[in-house]
N, C-alpha and C positions, 0 to 999 in steps of 0.2 A: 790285555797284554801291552798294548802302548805304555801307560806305564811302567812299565818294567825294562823296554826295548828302550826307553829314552832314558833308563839309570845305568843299562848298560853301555850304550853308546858314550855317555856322558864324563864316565869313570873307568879309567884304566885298573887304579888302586880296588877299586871294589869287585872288578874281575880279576887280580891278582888274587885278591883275599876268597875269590868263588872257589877257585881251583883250590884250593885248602879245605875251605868251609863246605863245599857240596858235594855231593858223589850222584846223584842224578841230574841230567842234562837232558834239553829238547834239543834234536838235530832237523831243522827246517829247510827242505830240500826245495832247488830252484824252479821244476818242474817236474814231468813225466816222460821224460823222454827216452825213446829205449823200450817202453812198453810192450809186453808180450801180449796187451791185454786190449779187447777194442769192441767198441759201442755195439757191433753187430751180433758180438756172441755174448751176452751180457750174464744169458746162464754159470759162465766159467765164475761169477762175482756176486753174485746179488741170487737167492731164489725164487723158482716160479711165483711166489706169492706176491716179495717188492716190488717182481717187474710185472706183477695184473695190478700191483696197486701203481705204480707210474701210469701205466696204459689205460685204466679206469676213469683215471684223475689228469689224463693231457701230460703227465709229468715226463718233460727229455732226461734220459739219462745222459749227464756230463762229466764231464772230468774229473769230477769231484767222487763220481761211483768209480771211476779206477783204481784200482789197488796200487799203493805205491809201488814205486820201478822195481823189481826184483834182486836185479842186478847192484842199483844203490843196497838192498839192504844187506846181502851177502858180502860187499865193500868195510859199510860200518860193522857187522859183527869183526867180519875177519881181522881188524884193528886189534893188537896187543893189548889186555887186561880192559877191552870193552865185552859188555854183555847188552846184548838186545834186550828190552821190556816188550813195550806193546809201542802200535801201527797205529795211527793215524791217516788213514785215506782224504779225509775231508780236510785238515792240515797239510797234507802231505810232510807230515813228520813222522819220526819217531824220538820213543823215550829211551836213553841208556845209560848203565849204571858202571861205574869209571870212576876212580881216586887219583887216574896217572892223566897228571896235567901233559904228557906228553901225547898222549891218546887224544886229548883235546887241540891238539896242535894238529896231529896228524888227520885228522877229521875235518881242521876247519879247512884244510888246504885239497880237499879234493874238491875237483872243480864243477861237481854236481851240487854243493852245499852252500847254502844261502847263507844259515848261521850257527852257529852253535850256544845255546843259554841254560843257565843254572836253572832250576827246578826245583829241586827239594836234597837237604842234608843228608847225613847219615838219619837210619831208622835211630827213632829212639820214642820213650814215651813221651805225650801230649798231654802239656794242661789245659789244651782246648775243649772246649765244653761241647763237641761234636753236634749230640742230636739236640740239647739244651730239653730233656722230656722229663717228664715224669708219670711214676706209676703209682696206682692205689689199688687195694681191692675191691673187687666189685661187691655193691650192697648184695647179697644172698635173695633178698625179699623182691629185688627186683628184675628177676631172673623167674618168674611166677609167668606161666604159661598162657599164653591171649589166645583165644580160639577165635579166629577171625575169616570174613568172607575171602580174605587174602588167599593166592597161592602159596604162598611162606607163611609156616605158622612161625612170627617172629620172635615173640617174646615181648616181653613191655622194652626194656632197652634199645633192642634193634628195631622195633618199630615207632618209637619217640625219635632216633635218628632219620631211620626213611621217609620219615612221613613231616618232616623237613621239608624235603626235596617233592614230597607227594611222586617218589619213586618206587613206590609198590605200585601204583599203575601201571607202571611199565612192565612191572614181571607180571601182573595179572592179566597182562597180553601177549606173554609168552617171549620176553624179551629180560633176559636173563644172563649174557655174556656168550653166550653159542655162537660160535666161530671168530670172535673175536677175541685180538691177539693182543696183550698186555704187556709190558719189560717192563720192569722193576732195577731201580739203580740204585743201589745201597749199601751198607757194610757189612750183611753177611744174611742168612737165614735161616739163625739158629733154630736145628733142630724141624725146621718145617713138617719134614715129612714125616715126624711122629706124634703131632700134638692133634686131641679132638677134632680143634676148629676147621683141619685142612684136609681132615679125612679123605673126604667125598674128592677134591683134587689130586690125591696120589692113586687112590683108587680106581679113577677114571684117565691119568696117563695125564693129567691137564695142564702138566710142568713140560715144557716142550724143549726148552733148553735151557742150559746151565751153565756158568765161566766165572771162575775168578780169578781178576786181572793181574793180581798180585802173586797169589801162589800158582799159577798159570794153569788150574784145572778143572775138570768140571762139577768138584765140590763144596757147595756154598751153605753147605749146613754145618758146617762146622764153623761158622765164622761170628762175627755180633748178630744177636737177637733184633736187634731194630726193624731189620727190613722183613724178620718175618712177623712182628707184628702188626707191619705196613702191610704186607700182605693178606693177614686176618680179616682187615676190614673190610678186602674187596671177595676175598674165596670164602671165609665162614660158611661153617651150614651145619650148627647145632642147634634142631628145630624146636622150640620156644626158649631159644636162651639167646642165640645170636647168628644174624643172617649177614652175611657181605651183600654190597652192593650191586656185586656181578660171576656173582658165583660160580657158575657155567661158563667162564671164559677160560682160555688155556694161557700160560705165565710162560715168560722167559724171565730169570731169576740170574741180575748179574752182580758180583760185587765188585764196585768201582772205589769204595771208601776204602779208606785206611784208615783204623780207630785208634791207632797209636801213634800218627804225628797230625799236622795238617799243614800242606806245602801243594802250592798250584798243583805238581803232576798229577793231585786226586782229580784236579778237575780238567786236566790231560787224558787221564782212564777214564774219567765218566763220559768223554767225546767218544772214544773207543767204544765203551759200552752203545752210547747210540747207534753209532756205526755197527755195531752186531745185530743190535735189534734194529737196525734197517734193513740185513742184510737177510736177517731172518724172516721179515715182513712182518712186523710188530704193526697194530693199526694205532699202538697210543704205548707214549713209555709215561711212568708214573717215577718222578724223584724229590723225592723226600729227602736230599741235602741240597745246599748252599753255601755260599764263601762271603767271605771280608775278609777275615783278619786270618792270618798264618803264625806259624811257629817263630819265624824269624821276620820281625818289622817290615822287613826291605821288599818283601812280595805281598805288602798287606792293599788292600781294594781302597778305593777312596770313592766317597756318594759321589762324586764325576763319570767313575767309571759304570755306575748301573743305569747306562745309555740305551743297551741292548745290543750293543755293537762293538765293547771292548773286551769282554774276558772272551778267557779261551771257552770255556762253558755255555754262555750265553750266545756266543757266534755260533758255537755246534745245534745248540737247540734249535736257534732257527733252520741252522740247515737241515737238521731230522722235517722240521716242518715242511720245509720246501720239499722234502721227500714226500710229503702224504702224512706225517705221524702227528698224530696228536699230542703235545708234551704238556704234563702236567706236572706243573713244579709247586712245590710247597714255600710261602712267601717268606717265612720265617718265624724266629720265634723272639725278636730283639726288641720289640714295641717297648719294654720297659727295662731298657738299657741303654746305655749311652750311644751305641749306633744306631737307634732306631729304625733304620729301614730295610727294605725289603734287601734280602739275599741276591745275588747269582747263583743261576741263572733268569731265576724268577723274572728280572728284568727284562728279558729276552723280547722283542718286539711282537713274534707271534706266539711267545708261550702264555699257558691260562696260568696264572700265579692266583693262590689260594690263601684266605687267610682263613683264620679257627673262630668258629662259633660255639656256643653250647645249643643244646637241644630246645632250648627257649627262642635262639636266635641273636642271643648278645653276644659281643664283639668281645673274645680273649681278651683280659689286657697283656697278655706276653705277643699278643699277634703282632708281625711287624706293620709299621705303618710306609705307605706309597707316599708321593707318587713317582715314579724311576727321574730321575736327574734330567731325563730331556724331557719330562711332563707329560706321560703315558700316564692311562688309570692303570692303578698298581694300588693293591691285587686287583685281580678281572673280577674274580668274585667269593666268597665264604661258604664253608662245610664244618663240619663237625668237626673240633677238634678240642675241647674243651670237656671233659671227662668223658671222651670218646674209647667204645668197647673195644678192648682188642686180646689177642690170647696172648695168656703170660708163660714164662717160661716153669713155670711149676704146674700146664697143663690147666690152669683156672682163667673164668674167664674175670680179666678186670680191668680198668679204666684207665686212658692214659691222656696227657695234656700237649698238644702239640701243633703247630701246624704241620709238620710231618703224618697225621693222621688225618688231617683235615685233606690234605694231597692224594693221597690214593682213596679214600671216599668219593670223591669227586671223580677222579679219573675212573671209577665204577661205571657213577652212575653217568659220564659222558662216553664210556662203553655201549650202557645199553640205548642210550638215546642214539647214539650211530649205527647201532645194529638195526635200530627200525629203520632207518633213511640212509641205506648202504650207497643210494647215489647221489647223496653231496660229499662234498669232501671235507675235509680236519679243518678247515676254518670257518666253515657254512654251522658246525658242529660249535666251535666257539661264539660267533654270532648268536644263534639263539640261546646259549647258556646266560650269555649276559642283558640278551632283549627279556630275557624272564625272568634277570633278576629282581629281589624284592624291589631295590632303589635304584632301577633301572634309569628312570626319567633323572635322578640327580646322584650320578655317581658320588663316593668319597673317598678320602686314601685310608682307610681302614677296613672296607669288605666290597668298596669297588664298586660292581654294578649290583652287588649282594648276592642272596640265596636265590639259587635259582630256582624256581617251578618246574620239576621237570614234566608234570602235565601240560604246562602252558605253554614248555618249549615242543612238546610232541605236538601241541595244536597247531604253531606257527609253520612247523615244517609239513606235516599234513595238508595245511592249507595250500602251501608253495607244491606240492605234490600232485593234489587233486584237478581235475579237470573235466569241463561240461561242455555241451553243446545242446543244439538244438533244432529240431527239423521239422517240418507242416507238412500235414498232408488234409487237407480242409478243414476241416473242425477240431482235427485232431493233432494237439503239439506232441513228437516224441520225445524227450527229453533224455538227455544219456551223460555218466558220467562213470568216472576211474576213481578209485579211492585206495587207501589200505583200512583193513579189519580185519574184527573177529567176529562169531557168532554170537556174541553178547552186544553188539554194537546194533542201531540199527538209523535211519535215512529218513527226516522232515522232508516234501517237498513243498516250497510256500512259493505261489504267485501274485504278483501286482500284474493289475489289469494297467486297462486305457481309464486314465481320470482317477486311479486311489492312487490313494496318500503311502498305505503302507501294505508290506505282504499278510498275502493271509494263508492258512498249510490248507494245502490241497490234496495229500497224500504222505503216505508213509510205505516205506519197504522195510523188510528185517536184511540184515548183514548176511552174504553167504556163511554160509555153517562152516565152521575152523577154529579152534583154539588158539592161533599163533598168526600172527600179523602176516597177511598177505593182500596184494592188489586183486582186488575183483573190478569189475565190470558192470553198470548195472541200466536199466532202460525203465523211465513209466514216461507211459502217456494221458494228458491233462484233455480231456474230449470238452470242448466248449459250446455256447450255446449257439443253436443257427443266430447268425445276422452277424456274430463277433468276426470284428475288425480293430486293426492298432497294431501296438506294441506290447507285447507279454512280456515280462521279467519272471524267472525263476531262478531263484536259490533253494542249496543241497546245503540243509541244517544236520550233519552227522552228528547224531547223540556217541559218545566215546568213553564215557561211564554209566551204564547202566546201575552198577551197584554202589552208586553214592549216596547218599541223602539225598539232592540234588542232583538233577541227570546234568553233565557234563557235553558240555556241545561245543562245535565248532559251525562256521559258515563257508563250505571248503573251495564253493565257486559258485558265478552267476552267471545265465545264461539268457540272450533274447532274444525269442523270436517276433517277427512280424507278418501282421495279414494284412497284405493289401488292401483285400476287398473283402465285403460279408462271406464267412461262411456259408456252408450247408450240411448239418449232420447227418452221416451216412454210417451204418454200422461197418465195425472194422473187423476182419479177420486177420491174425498176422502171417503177412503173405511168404514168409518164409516156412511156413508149416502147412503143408498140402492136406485137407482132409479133415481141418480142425471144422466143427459147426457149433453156433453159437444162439439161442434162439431165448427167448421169453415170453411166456404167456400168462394168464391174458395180457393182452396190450392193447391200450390202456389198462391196469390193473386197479379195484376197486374194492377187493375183497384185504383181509387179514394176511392175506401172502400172495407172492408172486413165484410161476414155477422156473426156474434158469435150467434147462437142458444144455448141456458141454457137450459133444462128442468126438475125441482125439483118434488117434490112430494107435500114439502111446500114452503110459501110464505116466501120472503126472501127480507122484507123492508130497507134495507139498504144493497145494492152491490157494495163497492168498484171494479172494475175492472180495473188492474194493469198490463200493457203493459213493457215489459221487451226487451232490445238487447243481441244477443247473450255473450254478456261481463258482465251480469247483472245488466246495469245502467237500470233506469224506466226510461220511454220514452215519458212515457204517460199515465192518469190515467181518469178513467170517475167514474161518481158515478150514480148508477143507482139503482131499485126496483122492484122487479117482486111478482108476487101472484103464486099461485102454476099453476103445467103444464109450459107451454112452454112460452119466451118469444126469441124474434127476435131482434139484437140489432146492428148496423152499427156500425165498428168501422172503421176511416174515416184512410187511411194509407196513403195515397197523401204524406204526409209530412215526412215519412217515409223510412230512407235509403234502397237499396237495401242489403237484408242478412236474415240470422234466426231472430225468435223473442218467445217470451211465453208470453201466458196471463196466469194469477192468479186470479182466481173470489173468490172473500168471502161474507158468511153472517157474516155482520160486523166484527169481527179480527180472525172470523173460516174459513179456506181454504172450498170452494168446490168442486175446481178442479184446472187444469191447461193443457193447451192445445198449441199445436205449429203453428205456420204456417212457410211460406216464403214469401220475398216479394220482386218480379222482378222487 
């Protein structure tokens, strides 16, 4: 907007000729003053959801969450041949629509109004090239059904996309868009609620709210197609044909576009739109448009302006962020056009701006190129958007070219990545999007920090999550740590002694049993040999794919304890369990087996029993179950060096004991 405010300031003749040439106008109001409305009851403005995501995330509600003065708006309507649009809270503006240059006088002169500025002409059609996309049908043959270890059976197409992002891992741990909240800002959503791909979301009530800014109501399926096949890409769920990115999320569906002219107030309304889906508690808005050039010269953008600090759009984005929301803007589509660079708002300092890849990972040539005018990498980083699936309006699924596809693909899969680490907040979320990009170490202005990993980014923040300690009780280290999993995941533990060079695994646990990403708890204890003394080191190697080729791991913390002085090996019971007995014979044992007697009070369905040398490597593990009272259990030592050894019994990852023998 500074450009614009200094051509107004500048020229008289060119506001003489506004009042003629434009019928919508922004009224910029000098404050709040007059307020019925006030920080302590913030319910009246914002719902329970905004104000746990402010309280979540440290965020003050300020002046900027009050709704303009009331009293000002009931002023400007009641003005002769003016009509109210839409509210602006975060401007404290509004938009109205007025041909009577007298209304424009009477307006500027009340003494609550800052300014008054032209906006946008009369409606008429647009040879602006809006969404600049294109559509194709999709190949038939490649719509051929993948049966895979996957929880989504994808299909070859939707899994050539996610596996991109190596974003089926994340649904294969149960992280799939559940509870999280998505806005959509775009030009309409044709048809949404009756094609295939969106089934399973009307079905399930997963549309939470609805607004069109323009026709002022809650129906947006009658409007342009674009934004519902923006939506395709993240809701799909026609299972081996085509999967969204976050399926299970629930949508706010707004249309901010006008597809028949293009004049700033679109990016007036798509402030508005934020401001709803703030108000609604959106955890992330996805927009799939952008600005430069308009219908009439005089409000066209100049690369100066994509600062992050001068449109009306790109001021709003950051301020949705500064609320908690994740905005995900699509960078553009002008890479091979005379303006070459990235769109508004995409510039926005804290928005993630996306450019378009294909499923090999090559860089569109329509993508726009960065980097934003004050030298930000722009875009942050690249998604799909280069003969990217989406449902067509003839109910088929087919292929479309855009960074507007590449935008809400992304803004999926940084759904479900904030769904597993619900306690960092929307810029902790963009951080590791781009520390996982492919070209992370050498950004560049065409895909930024690149395609992100979203396995690697789930490792990074896991990492930051997890936490260990460590405590002696003679010979014996407890070691204990927090993590999230599931029951397919399971726990290396590897210690460096006094005098090695490097860890060696001393132990392994399975994950508590669960399907769907949760924090557990977990405890083993490393029994050492009499006379050890020093300093222990242990690290928790979390394996976090089991069904890879290659098991996927992380190193999610380290811990270390120190002995004084020499131990002395003493058999351990855990002293939180009255009654437990733990015995071994013979001792020394010399025969083909050794007998382990457990005896609990209760039943203990699931007994890892973990056979240890005196250096703490495992040696040997069995998995066993007992009901309460005594059970008899052969542990077969044949195979087994002569020297010390310790077993460790658990009910599932709680120690119940630990016991020595010898073996002749």
């Amino acid at each position: 907007m500074k450009k614009l405010i200094i051509v107004l300031i500048g020229s008289c003749l060119f506001f003489a000729e506004a009042e003629a040439q434009f019928t919508r106008y922004v009224v910029k109001f000098k404050n709040k003053g007059g307020t019925p409305f006030a920080f302590s009851t913030p319910t009246a403005y914002l719902s329970q959801k905004a104000i746990d995501r402010r309280t979540k995330y440290g965020i003050a509600i300020d002046s900027t969450d009050l709704p303009v003065t009331p009293s000002y708006l009931s002023q400007i309507a009641a003005v002769a041949n003016v009509i109210v649009l839409n509210v602006s809270k975060w401007h404290n503006s509004v938009a109205i629509q007025t041909s009577d240059p007298n209304a424009i006088t009477t307006i500027n002169a009340l003494s609550f109004v800052q300014s008054v500025s032209p906006i946008a002409a009369r409606i008429q059609n647009s040879s602006n090239q809006k969404f600049n996309i294109t559509e194709q049908a999709y190949n038939p043959s490649q719509r051929s059904t993948q049966i895979t270890t996957d929880f989504f059976n994808y299909g070859t197409g939707s899994l050539n996309e996610i596996n991109l992002h190596k974003g089926q891992f994340l649904h294969n741990i149960g992280l799939r868009g559940q509870g999280m909240v998505i806005a959509m800002l775009d030009g309409g959503f044709f048809n949404y609620n009756t094609f295939d791909a969106m089934d399973s979301i009307i079905v399930n009530n997963q549309v939470v709210d609805t607004w069109d800014f323009y026709s002022k109501n809650p129906i947006v399926s009658d409007d342009h197609w674009h934004g519902m096949q923006c939506l395709s890409t993240i809701a799909a769920n026609i299972p081996g044909q085509f999967i969204g990115k976050a399926p299970k999320a629930n949508f706010l569906l707004y249309r901010t576009e006008d597809v028949s002219s293009e004049y700033p107030i679109e990016e007036f309304n798509m402030v508005c739109g934020m401001e709803r889906a703030d108000s609604a508690g959106a955890d992330l808005i996805s927009a799939s448009i952008g600005y430069f050039d308009f219908d009439d010269p005089v409000f066209n953008h100049v690369y100066a302006d994509m600062n992050g600090n001068t449109t009306i759009s790109a001021t709003g984005a950051d301020l949705a962020v500064k609320k908690g929301i994740l905005f995900v803007s699509a960078a553009g589509n002008e890479g091979s056009r005379p303006w070459h660079y990235i769109l508004t708002p995409s510039d926005g300092d804290s928005v993630l701006a996306v450019a378009a890849v294909n499923i090999n990972g090559n860089v569109a040539g329509f993508s726009s190129y960065g980097p934003s005018s004050d030298g930000q990498v722009k875009p942050d980083v690249a998604s799909i958007g280069d003969d990217a699936l989406v449902q067509t309006t003839l109910n088929t699924i087919g292929i479309g070219d855009g960074t507007s596809f590449a935008c809400p693909n992304m803004a999926g899969l940084s759904a479900i990545l904030w769904q597993g680490f619900p306690e960092v907040n929307n810029m902790r979320i963009v951080k590791a999007l781009r520390e996982a990009g492919s070209i992370a170490s050498s950004p560049n202005d065409r895909i930024g920090y690149g395609i992100p990993d979203l396995k690697s980014a789930f490792g990074m923040l896991l990492t930051e999550f997890a936490t260990s300690s460590s405590t002696i009780n003679g010979c014996h280290i407890l070691v204990k740590w927090t993590s999230k999993d599931i029951s397919a995941m399971k726990y290396e533990i590897e210690r460096k002694g006094p005098g090695e060079a490097n860890f060696t695994k001393v132990g392994e646990l399975p994950a508590t049993a669960g399907v769907s990403l949760v924090t557990h708890n977990y405890e083993f204890t490393n029994t050492l040999a009499t006379g050890s003394s020093g300093s222990f080191s242990f690290r928790i190697k979390q394996i976090i794919d089991t069904a890879s080729a290659t098991f996927s791991a992380v190193y999610i913390d380290t811990t270390v304890a120190n002995l004084a002085s020499a131990c002395v090996v003493t058999a351990v019971v855990n002293p939180g369990t009255i009654g437990n007995h733990i015995t071994i014979r013979p001792n020394p044992s010399f025969g083909s087996s050794a007998t382990l007697i457990i005896e609990t009070a209760d039943p203990v369905p699931t007994m890892p029993i973990l056979v240890y040398n005196m250096n703490g490597r495992l040696v040997q593990r069995l998995e066993e179950s007992k009901g309460s009272g005594k059970k008899v259990i052969d542990i077969p030592v044949n195979k087994l060096a002569k020297g010390k050894y310790f077993i460790n019994i658990y009910d599932k990852n709680k120690l119940i004991g630990t016991a020595e023998f010898i073996r002749l």
